[in-house]
PDB file of N, CA, C, O and CB in Angstrom:
ATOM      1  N   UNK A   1       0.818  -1.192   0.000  1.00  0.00           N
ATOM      2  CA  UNK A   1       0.000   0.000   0.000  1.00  0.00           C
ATOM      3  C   UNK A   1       0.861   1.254   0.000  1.00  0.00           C
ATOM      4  O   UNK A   1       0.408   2.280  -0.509  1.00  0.00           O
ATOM      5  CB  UNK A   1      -0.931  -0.001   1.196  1.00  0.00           C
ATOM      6  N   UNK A   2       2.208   1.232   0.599  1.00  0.00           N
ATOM      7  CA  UNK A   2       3.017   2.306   0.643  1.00  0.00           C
ATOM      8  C   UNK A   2       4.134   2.773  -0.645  1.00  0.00           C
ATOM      9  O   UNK A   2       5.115   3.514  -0.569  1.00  0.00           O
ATOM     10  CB  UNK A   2       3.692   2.029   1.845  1.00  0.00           C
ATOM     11  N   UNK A   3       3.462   1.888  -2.064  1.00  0.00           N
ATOM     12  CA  UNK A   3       4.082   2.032  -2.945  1.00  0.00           C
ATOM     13  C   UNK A   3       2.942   2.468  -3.875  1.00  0.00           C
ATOM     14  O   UNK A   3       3.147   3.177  -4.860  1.00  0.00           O
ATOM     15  CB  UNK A   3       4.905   0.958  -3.197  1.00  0.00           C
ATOM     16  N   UNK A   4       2.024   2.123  -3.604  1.00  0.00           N
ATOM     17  CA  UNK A   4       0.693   2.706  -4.129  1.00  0.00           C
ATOM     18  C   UNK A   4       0.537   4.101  -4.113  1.00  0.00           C
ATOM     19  O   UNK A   4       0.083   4.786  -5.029  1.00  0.00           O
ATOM     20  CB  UNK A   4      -0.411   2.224  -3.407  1.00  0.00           C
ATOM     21  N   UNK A   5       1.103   4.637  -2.578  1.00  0.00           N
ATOM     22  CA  UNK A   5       0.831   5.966  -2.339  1.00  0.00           C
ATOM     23  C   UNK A   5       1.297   6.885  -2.842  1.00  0.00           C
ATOM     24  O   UNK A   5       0.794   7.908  -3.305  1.00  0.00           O
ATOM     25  CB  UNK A   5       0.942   6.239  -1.425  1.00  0.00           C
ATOM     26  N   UNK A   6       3.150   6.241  -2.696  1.00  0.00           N
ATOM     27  CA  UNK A   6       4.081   6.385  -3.041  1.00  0.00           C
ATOM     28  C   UNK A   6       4.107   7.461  -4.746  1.00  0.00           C
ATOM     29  O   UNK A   6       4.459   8.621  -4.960  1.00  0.00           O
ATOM     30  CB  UNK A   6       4.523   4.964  -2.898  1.00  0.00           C
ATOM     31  N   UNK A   7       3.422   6.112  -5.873  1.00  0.00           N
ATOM     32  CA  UNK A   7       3.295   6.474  -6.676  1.00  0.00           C
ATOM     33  C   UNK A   7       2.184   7.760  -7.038  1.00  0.00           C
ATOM     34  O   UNK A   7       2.398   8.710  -7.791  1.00  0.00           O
ATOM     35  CB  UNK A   7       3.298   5.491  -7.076  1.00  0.00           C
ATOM     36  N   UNK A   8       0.890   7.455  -6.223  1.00  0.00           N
ATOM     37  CA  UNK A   8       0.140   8.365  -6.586  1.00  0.00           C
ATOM     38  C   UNK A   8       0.804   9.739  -6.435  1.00  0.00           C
ATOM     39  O   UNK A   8       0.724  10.603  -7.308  1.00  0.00           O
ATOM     40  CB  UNK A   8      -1.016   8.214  -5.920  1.00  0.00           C
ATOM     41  N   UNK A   9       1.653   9.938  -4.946  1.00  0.00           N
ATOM     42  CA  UNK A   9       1.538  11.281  -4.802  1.00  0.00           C
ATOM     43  C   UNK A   9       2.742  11.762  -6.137  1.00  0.00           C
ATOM     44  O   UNK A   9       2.594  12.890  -6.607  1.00  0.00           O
ATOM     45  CB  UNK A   9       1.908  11.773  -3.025  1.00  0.00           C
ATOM     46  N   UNK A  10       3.764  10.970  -6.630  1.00  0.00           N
ATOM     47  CA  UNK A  10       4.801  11.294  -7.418  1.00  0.00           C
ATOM     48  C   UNK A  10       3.977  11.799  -8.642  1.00  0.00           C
ATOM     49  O   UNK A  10       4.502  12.679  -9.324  1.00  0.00           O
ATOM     50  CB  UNK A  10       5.834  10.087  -7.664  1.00  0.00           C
ATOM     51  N   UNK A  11       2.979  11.428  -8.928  1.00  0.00           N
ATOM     52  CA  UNK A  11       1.709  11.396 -10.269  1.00  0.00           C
ATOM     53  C   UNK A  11       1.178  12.802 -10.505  1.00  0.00           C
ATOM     54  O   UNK A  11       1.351  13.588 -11.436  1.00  0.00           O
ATOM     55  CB  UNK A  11       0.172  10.376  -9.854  1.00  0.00           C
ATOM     56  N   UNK A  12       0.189  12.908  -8.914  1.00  0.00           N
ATOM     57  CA  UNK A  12       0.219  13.900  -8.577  1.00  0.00           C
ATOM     58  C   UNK A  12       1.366  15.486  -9.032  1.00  0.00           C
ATOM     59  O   UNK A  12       1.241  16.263  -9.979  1.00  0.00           O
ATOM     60  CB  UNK A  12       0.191  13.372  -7.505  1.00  0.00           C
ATOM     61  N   UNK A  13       2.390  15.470  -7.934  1.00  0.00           N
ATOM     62  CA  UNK A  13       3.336  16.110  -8.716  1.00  0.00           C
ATOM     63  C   UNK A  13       3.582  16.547  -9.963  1.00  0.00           C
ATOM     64  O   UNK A  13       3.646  17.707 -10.371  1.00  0.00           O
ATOM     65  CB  UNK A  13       4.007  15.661  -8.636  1.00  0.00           C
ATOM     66  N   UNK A  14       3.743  15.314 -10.660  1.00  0.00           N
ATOM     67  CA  UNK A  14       4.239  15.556 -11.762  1.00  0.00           C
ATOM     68  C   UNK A  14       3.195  15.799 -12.626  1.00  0.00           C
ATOM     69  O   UNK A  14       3.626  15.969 -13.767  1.00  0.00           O
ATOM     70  CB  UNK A  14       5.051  14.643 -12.139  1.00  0.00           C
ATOM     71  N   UNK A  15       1.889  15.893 -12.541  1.00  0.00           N
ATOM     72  CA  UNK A  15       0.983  16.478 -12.992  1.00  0.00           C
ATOM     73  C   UNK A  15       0.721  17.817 -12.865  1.00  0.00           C
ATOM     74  O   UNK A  15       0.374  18.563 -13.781  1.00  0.00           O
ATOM     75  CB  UNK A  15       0.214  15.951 -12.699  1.00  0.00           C
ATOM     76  N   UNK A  16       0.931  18.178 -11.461  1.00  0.00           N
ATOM     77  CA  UNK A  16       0.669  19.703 -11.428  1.00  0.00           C
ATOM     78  C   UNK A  16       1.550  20.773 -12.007  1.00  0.00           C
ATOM     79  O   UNK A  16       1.353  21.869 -12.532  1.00  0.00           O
ATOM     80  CB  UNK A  16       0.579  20.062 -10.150  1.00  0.00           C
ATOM     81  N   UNK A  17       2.739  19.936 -11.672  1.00  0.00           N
ATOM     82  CA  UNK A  17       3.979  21.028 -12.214  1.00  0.00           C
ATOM     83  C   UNK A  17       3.882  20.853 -14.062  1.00  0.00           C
ATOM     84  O   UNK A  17       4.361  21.780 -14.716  1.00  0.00           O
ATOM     85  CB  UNK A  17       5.967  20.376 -11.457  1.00  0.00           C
ATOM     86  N   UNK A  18       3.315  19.762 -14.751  1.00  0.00           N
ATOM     87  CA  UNK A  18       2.950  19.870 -16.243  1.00  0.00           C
ATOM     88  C   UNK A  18       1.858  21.103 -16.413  1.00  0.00           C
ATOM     89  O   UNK A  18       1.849  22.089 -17.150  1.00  0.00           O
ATOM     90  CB  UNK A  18       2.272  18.351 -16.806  1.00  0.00           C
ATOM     91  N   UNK A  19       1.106  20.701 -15.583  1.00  0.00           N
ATOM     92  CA  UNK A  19       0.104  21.894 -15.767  1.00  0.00           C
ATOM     93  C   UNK A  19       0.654  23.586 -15.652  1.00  0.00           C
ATOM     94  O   UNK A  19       0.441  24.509 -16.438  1.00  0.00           O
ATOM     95  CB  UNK A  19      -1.024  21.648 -14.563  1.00  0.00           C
ATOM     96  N   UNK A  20       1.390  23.578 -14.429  1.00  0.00           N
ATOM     97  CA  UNK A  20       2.342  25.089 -14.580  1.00  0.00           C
ATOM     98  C   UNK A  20       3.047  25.172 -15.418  1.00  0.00           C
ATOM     99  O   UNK A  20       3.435  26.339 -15.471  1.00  0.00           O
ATOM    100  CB  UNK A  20       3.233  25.501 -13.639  1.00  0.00           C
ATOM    101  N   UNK A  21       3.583  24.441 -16.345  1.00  0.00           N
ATOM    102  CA  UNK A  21       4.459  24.564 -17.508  1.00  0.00           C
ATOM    103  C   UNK A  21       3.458  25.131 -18.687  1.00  0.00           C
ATOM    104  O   UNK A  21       3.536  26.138 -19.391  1.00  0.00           O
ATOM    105  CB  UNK A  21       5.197  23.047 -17.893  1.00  0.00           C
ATOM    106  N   UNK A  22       2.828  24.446 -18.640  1.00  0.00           N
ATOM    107  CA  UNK A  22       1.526  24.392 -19.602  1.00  0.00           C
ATOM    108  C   UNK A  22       1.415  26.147 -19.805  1.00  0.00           C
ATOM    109  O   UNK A  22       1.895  26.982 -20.571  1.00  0.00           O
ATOM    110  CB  UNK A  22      -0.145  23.505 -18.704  1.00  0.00           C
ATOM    111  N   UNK A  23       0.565  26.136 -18.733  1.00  0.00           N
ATOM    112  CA  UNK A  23      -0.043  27.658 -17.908  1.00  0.00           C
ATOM    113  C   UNK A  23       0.645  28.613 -18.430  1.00  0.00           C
ATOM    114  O   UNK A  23       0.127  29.499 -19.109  1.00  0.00           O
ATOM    115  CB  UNK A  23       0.161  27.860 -16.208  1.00  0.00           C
ATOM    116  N   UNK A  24       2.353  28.514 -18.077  1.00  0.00           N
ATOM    117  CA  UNK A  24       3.621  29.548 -18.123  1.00  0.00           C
ATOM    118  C   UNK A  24       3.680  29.292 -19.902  1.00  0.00           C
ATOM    119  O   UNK A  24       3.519  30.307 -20.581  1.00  0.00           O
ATOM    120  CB  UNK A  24       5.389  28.961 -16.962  1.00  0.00           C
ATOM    121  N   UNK A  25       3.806  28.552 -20.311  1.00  0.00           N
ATOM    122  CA  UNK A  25       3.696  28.453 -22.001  1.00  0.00           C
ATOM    123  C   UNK A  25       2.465  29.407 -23.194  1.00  0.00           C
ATOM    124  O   UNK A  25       2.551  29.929 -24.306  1.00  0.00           O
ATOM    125  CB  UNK A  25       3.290  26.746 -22.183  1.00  0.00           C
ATOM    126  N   UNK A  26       1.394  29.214 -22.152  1.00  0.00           N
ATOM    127  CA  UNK A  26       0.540  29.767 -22.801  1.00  0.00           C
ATOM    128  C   UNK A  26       0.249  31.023 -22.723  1.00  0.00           C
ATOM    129  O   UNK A  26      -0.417  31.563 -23.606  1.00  0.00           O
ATOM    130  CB  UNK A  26      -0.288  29.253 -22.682  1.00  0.00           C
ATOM    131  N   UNK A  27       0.765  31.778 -21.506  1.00  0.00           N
ATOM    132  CA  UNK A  27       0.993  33.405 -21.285  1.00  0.00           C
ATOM    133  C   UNK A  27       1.999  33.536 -22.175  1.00  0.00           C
ATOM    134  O   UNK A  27       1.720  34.553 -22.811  1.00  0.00           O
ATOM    135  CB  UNK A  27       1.438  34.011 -19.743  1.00  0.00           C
ATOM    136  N   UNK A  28       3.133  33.031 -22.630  1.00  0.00           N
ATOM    137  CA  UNK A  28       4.487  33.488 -22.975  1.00  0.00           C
ATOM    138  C   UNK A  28       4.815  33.277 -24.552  1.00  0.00           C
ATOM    139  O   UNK A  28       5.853  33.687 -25.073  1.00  0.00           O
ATOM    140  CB  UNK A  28       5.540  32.683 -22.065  1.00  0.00           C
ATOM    141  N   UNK A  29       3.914  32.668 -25.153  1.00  0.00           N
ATOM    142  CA  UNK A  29       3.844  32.596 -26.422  1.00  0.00           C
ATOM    143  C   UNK A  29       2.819  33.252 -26.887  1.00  0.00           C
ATOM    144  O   UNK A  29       1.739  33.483 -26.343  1.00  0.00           O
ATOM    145  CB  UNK A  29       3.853  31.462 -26.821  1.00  0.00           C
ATOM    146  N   UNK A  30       3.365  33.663 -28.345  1.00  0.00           N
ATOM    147  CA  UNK A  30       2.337  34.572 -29.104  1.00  0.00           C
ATOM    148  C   UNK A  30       1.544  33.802 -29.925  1.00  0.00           C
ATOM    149  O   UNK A  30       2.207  33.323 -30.844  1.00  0.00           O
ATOM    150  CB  UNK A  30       2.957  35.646 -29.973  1.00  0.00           C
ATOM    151  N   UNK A  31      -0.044  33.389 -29.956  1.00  0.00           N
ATOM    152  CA  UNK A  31      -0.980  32.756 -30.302  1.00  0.00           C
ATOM    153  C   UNK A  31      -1.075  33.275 -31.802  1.00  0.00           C
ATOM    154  O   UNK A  31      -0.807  34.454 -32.033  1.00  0.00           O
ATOM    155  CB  UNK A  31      -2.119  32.917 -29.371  1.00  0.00           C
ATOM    156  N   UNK A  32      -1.340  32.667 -32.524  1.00  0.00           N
ATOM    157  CA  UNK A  32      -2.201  33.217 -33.974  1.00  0.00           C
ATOM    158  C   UNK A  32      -1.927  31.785 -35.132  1.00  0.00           C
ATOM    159  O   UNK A  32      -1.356  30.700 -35.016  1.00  0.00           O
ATOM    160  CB  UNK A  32      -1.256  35.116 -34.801  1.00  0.00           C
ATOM    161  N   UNK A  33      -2.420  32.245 -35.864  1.00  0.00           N
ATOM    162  CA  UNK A  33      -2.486  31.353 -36.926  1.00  0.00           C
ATOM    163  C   UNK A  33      -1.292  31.913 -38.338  1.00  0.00           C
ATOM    164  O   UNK A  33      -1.252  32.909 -39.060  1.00  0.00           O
ATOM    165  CB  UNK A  33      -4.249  31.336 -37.365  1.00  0.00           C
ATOM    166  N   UNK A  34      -0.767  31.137 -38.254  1.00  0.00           N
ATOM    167  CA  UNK A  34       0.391  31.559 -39.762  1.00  0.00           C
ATOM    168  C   UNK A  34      -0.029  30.962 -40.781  1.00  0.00           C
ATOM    169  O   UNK A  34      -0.630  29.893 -40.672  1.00  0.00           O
ATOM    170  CB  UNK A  34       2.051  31.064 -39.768  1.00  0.00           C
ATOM    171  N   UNK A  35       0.283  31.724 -42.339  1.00  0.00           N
ATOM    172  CA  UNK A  35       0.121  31.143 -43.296  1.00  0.00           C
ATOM    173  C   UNK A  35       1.393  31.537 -44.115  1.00  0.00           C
ATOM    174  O   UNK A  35       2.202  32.462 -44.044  1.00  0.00           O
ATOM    175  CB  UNK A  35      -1.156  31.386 -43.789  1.00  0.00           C
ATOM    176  N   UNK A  36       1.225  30.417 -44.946  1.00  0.00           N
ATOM    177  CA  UNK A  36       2.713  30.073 -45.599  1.00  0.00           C
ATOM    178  C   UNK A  36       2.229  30.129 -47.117  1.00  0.00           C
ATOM    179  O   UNK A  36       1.076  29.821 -47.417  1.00  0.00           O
ATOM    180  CB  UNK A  36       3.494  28.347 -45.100  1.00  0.00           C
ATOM    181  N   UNK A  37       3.020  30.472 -47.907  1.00  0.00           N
ATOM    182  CA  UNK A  37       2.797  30.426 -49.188  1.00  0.00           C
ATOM    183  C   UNK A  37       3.045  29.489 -49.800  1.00  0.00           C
ATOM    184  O   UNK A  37       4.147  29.038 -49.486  1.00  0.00           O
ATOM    185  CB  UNK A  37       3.220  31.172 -49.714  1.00  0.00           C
ATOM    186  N   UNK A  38       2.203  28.561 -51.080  1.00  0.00           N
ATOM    187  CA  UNK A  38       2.042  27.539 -51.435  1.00  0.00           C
ATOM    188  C   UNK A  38       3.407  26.711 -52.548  1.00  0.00           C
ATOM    189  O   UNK A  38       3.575  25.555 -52.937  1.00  0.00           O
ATOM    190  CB  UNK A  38       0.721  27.795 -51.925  1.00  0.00           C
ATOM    191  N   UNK A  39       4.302  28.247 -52.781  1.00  0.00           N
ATOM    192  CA  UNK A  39       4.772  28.244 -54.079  1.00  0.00           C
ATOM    193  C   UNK A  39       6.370  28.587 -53.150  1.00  0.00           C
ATOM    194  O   UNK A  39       7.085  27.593 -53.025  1.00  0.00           O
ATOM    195  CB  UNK A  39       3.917  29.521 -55.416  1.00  0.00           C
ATOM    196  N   UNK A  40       6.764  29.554 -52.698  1.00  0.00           N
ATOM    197  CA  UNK A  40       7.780  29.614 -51.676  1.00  0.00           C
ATOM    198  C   UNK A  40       8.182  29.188 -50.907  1.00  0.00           C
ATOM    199  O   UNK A  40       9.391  29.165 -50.678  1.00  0.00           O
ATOM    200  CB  UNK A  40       7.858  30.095 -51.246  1.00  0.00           C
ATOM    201  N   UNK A  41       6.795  28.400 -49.821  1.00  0.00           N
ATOM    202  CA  UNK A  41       6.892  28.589 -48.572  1.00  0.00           C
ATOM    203  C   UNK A  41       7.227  29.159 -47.410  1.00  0.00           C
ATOM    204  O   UNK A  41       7.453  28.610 -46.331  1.00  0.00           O
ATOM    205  CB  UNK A  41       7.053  28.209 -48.487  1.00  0.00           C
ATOM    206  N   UNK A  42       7.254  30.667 -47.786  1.00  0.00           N
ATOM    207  CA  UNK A  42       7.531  31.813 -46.840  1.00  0.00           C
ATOM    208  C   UNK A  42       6.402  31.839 -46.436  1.00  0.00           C
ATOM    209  O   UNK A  42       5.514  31.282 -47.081  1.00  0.00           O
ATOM    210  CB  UNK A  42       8.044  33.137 -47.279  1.00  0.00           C
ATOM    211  N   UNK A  43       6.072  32.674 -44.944  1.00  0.00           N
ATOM    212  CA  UNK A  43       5.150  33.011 -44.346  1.00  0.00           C
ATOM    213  C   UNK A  43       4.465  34.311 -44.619  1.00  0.00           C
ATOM    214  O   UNK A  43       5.041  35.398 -44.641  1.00  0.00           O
ATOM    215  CB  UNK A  43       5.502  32.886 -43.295  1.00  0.00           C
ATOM    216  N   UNK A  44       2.934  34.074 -44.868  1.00  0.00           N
ATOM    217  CA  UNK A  44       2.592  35.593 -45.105  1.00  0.00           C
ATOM    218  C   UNK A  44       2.163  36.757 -44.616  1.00  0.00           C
ATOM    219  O   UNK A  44       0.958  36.571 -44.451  1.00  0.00           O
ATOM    220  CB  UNK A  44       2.036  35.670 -45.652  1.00  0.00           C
ATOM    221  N   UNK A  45       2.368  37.633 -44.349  1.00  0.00           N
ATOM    222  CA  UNK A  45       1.867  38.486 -43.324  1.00  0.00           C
ATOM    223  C   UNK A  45       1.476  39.757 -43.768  1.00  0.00           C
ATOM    224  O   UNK A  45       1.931  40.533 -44.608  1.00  0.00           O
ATOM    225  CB  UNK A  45       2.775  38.647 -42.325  1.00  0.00           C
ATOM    226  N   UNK A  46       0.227  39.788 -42.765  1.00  0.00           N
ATOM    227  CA  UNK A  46      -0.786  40.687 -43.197  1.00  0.00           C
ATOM    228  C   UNK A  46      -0.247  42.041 -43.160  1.00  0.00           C
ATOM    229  O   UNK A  46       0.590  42.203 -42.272  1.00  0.00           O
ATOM    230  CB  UNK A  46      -2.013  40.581 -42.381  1.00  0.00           C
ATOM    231  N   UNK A  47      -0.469  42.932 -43.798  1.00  0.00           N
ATOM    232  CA  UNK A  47      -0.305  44.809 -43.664  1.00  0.00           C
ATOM    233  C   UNK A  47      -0.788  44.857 -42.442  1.00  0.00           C
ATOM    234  O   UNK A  47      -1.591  44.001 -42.073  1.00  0.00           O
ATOM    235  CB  UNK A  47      -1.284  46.003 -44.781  1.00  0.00           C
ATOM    236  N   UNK A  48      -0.363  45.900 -41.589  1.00  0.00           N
ATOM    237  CA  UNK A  48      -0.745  46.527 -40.351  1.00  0.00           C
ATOM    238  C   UNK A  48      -1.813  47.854 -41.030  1.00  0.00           C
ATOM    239  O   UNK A  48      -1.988  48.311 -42.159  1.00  0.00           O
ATOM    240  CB  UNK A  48       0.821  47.087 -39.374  1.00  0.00           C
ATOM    241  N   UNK A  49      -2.490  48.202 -39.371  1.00  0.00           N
ATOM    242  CA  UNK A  49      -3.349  49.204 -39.731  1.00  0.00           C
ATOM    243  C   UNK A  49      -3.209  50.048 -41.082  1.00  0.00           C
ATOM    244  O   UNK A  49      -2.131  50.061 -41.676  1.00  0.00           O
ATOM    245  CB  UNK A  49      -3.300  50.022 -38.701  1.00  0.00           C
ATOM    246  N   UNK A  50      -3.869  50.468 -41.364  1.00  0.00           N
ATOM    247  CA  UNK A  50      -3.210  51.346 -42.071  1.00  0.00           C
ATOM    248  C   UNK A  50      -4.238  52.695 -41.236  1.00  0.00           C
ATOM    249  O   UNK A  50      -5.396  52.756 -40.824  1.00  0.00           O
ATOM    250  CB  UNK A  50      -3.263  51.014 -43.967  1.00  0.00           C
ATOM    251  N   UNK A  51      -2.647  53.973 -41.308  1.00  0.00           N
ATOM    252  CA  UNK A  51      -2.897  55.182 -40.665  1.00  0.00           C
ATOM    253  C   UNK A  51      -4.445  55.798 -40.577  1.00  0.00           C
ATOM    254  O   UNK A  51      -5.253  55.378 -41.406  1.00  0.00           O
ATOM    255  CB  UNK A  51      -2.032  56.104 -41.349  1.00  0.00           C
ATOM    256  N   UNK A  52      -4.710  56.401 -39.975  1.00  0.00           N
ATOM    257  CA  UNK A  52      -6.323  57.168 -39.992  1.00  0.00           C
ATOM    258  C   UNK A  52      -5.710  58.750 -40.559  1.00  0.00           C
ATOM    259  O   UNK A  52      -4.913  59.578 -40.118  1.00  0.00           O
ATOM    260  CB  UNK A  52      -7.331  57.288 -37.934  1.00  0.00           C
ATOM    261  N   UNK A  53      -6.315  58.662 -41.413  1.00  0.00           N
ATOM    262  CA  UNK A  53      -6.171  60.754 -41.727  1.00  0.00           C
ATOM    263  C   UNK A  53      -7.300  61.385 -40.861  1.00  0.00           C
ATOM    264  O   UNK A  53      -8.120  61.086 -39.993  1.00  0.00           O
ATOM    265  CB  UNK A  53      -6.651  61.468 -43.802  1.00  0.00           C
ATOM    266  N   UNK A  54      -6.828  62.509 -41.661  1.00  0.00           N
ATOM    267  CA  UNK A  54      -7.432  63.558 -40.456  1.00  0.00           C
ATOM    268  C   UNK A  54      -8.963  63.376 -39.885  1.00  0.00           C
ATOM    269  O   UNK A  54      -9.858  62.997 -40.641  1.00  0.00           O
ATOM    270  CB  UNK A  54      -7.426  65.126 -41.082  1.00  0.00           C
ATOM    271  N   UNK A  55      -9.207  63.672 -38.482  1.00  0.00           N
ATOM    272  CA  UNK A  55     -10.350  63.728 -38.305  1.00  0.00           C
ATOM    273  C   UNK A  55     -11.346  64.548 -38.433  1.00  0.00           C
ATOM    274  O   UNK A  55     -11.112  65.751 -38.549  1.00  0.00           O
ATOM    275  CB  UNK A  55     -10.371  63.504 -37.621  1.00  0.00           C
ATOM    276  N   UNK A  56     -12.431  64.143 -38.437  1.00  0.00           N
ATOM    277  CA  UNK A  56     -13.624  64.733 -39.405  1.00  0.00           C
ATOM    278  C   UNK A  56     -14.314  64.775 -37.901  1.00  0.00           C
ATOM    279  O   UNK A  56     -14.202  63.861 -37.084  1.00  0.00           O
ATOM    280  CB  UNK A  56     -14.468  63.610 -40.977  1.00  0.00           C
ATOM    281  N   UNK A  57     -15.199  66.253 -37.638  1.00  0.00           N
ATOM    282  CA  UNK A  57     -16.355  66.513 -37.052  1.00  0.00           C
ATOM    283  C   UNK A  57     -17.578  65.384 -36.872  1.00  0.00           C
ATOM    284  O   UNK A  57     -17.937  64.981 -37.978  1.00  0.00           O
ATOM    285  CB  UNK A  57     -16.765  67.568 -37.762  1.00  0.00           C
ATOM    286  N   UNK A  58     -18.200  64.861 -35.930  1.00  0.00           N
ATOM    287  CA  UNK A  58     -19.720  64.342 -36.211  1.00  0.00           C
ATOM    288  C   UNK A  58     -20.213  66.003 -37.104  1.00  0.00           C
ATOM    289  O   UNK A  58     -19.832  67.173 -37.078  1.00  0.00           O
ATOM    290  CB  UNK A  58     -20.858  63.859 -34.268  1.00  0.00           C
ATOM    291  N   UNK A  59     -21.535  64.973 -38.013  1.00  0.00           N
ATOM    292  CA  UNK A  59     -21.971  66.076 -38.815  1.00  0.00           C
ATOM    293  C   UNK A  59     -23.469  65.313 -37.891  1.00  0.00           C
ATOM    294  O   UNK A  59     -23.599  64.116 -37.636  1.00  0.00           O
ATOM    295  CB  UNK A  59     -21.647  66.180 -40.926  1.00  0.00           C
ATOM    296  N   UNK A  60     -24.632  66.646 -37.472  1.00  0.00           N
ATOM    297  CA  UNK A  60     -26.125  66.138 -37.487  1.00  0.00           C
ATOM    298  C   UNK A  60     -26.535  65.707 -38.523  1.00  0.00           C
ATOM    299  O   UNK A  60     -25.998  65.940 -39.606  1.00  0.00           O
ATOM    300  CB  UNK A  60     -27.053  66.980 -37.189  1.00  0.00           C
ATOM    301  N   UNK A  61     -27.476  65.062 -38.376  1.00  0.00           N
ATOM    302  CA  UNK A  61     -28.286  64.295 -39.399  1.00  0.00           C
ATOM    303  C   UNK A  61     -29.323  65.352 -39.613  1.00  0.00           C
ATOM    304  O   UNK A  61     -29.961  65.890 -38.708  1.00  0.00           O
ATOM    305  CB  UNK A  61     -28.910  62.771 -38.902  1.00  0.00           C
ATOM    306  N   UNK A  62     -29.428  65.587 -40.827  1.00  0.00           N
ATOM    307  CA  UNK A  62     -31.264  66.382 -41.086  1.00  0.00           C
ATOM    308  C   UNK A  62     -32.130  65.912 -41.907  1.00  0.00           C
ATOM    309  O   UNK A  62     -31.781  65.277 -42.902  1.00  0.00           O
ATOM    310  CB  UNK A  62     -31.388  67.835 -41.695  1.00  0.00           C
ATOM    311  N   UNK A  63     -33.476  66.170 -41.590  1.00  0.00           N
ATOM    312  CA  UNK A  63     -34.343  65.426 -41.938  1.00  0.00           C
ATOM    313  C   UNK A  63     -34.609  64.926 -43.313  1.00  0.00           C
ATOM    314  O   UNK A  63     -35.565  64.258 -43.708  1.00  0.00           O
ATOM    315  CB  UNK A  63     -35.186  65.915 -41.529  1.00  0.00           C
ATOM    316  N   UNK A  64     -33.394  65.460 -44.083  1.00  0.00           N
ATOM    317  CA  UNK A  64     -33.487  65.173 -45.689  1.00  0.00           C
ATOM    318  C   UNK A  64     -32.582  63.975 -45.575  1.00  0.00           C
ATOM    319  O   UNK A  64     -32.573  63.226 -46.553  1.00  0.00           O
ATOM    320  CB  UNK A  64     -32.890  66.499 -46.879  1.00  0.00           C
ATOM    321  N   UNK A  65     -31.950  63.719 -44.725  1.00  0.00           N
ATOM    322  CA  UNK A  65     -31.166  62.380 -44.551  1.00  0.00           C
ATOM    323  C   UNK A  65     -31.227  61.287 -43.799  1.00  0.00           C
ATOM    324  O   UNK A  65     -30.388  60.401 -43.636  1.00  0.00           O
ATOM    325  CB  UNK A  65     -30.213  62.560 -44.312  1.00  0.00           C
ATOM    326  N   UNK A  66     -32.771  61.485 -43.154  1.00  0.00           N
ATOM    327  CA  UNK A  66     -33.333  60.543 -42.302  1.00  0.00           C
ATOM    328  C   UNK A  66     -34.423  59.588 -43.127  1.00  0.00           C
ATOM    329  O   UNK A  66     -34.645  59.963 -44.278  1.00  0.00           O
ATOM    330  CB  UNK A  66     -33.990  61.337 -41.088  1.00  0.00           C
ATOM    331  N   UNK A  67     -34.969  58.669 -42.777  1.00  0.00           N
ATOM    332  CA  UNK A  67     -35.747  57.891 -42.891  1.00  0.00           C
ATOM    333  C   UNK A  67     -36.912  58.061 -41.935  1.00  0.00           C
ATOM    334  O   UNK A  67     -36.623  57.921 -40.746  1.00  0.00           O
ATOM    335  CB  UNK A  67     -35.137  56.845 -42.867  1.00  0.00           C
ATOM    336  N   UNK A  68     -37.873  58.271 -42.160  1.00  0.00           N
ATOM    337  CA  UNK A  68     -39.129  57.322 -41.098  1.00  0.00           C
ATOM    338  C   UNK A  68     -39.505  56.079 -40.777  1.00  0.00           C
ATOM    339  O   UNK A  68     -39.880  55.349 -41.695  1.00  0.00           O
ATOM    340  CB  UNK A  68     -40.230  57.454 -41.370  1.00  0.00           C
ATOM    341  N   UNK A  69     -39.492  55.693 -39.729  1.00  0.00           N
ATOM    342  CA  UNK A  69     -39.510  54.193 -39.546  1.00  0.00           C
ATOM    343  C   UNK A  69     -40.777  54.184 -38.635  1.00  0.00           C
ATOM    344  O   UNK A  69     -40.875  54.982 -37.702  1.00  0.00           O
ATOM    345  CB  UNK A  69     -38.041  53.472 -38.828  1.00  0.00           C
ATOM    346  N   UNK A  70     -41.827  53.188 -38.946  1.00  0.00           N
ATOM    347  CA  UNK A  70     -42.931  53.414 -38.020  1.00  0.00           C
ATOM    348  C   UNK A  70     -42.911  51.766 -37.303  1.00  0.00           C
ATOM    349  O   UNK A  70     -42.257  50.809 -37.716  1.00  0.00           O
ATOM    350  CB  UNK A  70     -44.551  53.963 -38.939  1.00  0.00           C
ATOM    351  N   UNK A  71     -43.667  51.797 -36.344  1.00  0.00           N
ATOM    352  CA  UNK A  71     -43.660  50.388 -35.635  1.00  0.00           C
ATOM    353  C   UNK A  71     -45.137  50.423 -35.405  1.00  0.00           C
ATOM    354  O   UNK A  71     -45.683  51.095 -34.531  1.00  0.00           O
ATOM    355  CB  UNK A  71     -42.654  50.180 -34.143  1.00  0.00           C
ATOM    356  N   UNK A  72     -45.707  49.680 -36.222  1.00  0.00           N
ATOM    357  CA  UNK A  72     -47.242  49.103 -36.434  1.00  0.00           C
ATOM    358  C   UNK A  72     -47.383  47.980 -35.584  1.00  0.00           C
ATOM    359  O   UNK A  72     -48.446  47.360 -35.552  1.00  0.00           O
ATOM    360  CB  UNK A  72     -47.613  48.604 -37.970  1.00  0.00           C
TER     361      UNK A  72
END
């Protein structure tokens, strides 16, 4: 029985500390999906934002640019 235990608690262990590895792996790596090109096999990567120009005022809406919507 004292090899039984023995083992469980070593199991134990070595389970939890997989799981903190795990845990610490998955904060510390950068997640996403890559794609590779079919003909190269380089990886492809998307354009970043592209910049916002200048900002524009809210404009009101007037009634020549509204709709009526009724709820019958």
């Amino acid at each position: 029985m004292t090899g039984e235990i023995i083992y469980a608690t070593i199991f134990m262990v070595c389970f939890v500390l997989l799981g903190g590895v795990v845990m610490y792996l998955s904060k510390t790596i950068d997640h996403g999906e890559a794609r590779f090109d079919s003909e190269t096999g380089e990886q492809i990567r998307q354009p970043g934002p592209k910049p916002i120009g200048e900002a524009r005022p809210a404009q009101r809406m007037t009634d020549e640019n509204t709709t009526e919507q009724t709820n019958d």
